[in-house]
C-alpha positions, 0 to 999 in steps of 0.5 A: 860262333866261328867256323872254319870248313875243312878245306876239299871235305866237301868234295866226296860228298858232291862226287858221291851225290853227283855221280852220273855212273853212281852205282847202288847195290840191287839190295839197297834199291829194291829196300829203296823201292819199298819205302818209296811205296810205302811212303805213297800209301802214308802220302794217300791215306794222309789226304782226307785228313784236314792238315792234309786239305788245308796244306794243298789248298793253301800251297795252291793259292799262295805257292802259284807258279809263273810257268809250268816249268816251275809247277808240280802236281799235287799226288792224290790232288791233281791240282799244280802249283809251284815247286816248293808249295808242292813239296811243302804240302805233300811232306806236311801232309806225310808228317801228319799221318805218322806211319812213314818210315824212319832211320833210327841214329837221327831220331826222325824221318827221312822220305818224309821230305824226300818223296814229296821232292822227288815227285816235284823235281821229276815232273820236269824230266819226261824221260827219267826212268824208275832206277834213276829216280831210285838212285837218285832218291837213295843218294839222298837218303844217305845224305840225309841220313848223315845230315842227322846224325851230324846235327845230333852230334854237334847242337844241345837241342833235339831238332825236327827232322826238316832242320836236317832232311833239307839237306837231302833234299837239296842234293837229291834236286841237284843231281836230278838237275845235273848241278855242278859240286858248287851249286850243291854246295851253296844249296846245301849250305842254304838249306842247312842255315835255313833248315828249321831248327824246331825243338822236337821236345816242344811237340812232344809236349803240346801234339799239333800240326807242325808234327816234326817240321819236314813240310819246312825242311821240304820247301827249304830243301827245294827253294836252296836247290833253285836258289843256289842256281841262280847265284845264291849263296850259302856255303859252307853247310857245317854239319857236313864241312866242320872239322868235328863231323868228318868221321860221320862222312866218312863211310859214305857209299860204303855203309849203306844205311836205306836197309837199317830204315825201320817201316812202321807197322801203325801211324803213331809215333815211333817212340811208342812201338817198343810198347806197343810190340810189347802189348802184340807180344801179350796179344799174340802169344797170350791171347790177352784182350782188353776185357781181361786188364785191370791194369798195364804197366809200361815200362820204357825209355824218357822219350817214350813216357814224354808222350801225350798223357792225356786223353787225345782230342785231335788227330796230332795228339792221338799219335803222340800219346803211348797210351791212347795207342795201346789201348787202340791196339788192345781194343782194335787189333790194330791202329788205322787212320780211322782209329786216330781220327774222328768217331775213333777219337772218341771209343769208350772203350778205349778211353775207359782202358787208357785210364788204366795204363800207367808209364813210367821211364826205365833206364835200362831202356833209356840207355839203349835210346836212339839206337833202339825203341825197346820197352817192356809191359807188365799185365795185371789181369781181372783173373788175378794172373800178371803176364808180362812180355819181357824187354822188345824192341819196336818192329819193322826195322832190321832187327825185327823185319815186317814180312813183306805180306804185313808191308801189303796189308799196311798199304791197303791199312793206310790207303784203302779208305781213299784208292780203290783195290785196283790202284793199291794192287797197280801202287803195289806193283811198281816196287818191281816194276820199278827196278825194271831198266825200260820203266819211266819213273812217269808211269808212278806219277801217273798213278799217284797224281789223279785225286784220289777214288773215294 
């Protein structure tokens, strides 16, 4: 396929990204802090899962720097290797405990790929305060964001995350680097060529590891960055040059999309939180408990009732099966790390309730699909009575905001198996902190880096 970049469209994006003097709105980086900390909580209840080990310990041996100035530290390991293996592992890590934040319009996941970077690229710049770091990781997730939006508009097939965040990615390294417009744009176009273009569907289908490929778009992202420095080339980046996108650039450092990034309320994936509102409606409002259901019926969108049917065996399929995930809910109360992990693999309880919930796709939910993640469930109890929850939408994105003392609990939900009280508060604290002009972006890492307490 031929392609012709629009002449000078890339020029708004390398001043937006590479503005020294880049101003951000108090709002969108104080909503910037918030995801950043609640993507270090995922990031630390993801490293006992096995994914987790096998991700850094191969980045370790196989991913090793020739000087420490190519070199990061792994968070919650402590252990170094280089850049790229670290962003690599620490994104992969992420993907595998779902409970990262996600921006509706692109069907995926943006801080996923962006945090394990910014933690890689900062490592050597001593003096880089925590409102630099925001900026700059803010500036990324608003290229990201359009990245998405643009590949979904322009190819047949629905990609991983990493095909697009890559691209967030690069320019997030760039403007910590002080790049020149032509560097990030050769990195860009590295990153976009070589972004994986996985199909998510393929996944879906068969729940593994690969989850939704921003370990790939991580290390893509970083080694175009670092490519792109010494010569070379890439450009141009279509998804961001073609004549048929320049309306999605086009409200960049306008409309600022970080406050519409929904946070996700369990580690299981997001196309199953209509449901699984929909059952905490049941719970809530109903006092309805797994004991009382004969049988559930759920109604949602296609992608939703593509999930996993079966009973899971293994971490990756547990959080891609809807119906595993509402059988949790109604028998736990709530869906940690360790109802999607070992012993809570194999609960009788839940089993015995999966095998009573039926899903089916309704098109009025489709049609309502990326934009939303609404659902409806139907409970038909043991007592004769049939409640139903009417049509919701998934929580914890704007329409339907987590309180912040959700978000807290959340943070001790994912990570409190593996940090002590005391780390979880201080983790907590920097969301502030943060903010504050005089706060190195060091006094994080410093936090983060050390194995972790359990």
């Amino acid at each position: 396929m031929s392609f012709t970049p629009v002449p000078h469209q890339f020029d708004p994006v390398a001043r937006f990204a590479l503005d020294p003097l880049l101003s951000i709105p108090e709002f969108v980086l104080e909503q910037m802090a918030v995801l950043l900390v609640d993507t270090l909580g995922v990031t630390a209840g993801a490293a006992v899962l096995e994914v987790g080990q096998i991700a850094r310990d191969f980045a370790v041996e196989f991913h090793a720097a020739n000087s420490a100035r190519h070199s990061a530290t792994l968070l919650f390991d402590g252990r170094r290797c280089a850049m790229p293996g670290a962003a690599w592992a620490l994104a992969t890590q992420i993907d595998n405990l779902d409970g990262h934040d996600g921006y509706n319009p692109t069907k995926g996941h943006i801080g996923c790929a962006l945090v394990p970077a910014l933690f890689s690229f900062a490592e050597q710049l001593p003096n880089l305060t925590g409102r630099q770091a925001l900026t700059a990781l803010a500036m990324g997730y608003e290229v990201a964001a359009r990245a998405g939006v643009a590949l979904h508009a322009t190819a047949s097939d629905y990609h991983t995350s990493g095909a697009w965040n890559a691209l967030g990615v690069a320019a997030l390294g760039a403007r910590l680097r002080g790049q020149t417009p032509e560097v990030l744009r050769q990195a860009m176009g590295i990153a976009e060529y070589h972004g994986p273009r996985s199909q998510m569907m393929r996944e879906i289908a068969s729940p593994t590891m690969l989850h939704d490929g921003s370990g790939m778009g991580a290390l893509v992202g970083v080694s175009s960055l670092i490519l792109a420095e010494r010569g070379f080339t890439g450009a141009p980046a279509i998804t961001i040059e073609g004549e048929n996108v320049t309306h999605i650039w086009a409200d960049l450092g306008h409309d600022w999309t970080i406050p519409r990034n929904y946070i996700k309320p369990y580690p299981i994936c997001r196309w199953a939180h209509g449901a699984l509102e929909g059952v905490r409606v049941l719970m809530v409002e109903h006092g309805v408990i797994a004991s009382d259901i004969e049988r559930l019926e759920v109604a949602t969108f296609a992608e939703s009732a593509a999930l996993y049917p079966g009973l899971p065996t293994t971490t990756s399929e547990a959080q891609y099966s809807l119906g595993f995930a509402l059988a949790t809910l109604l028998v736990h109360g709530r869906i940690g790390p360790e109802h999607i992990t070992g012993a809570g693999l194999r609960d009788p309880q839940v089993a015995e309730l999966h095998a009573r919930i039926c899903v089916r796709e309704e098109p009025r939910h489709s049609a309502k699909f990326p934009a939303g993640r609404w659902s409806d469930v139907t409970a038909h109890l043991r007592d004769g009575r049939v409640i139903r929850s009417g049509d919701v939408n998934a929580r914890g994105g704007p329409e339907a905001p987590m309180p912040e003392a959700d978000i807290r609990a959340k943070l001790t939900a994912m990570a409190g198996h593996v940090l002590s009280d005391g780390r979880i508060d201080a983790l907590w604290d920097m969301k502030q902190r943060l903010l504050r002009p005089k706060t190195l972006f060091s006094e994080l890492a410093e936090l983060v880096t050390p194995a972790c307490d359990r």
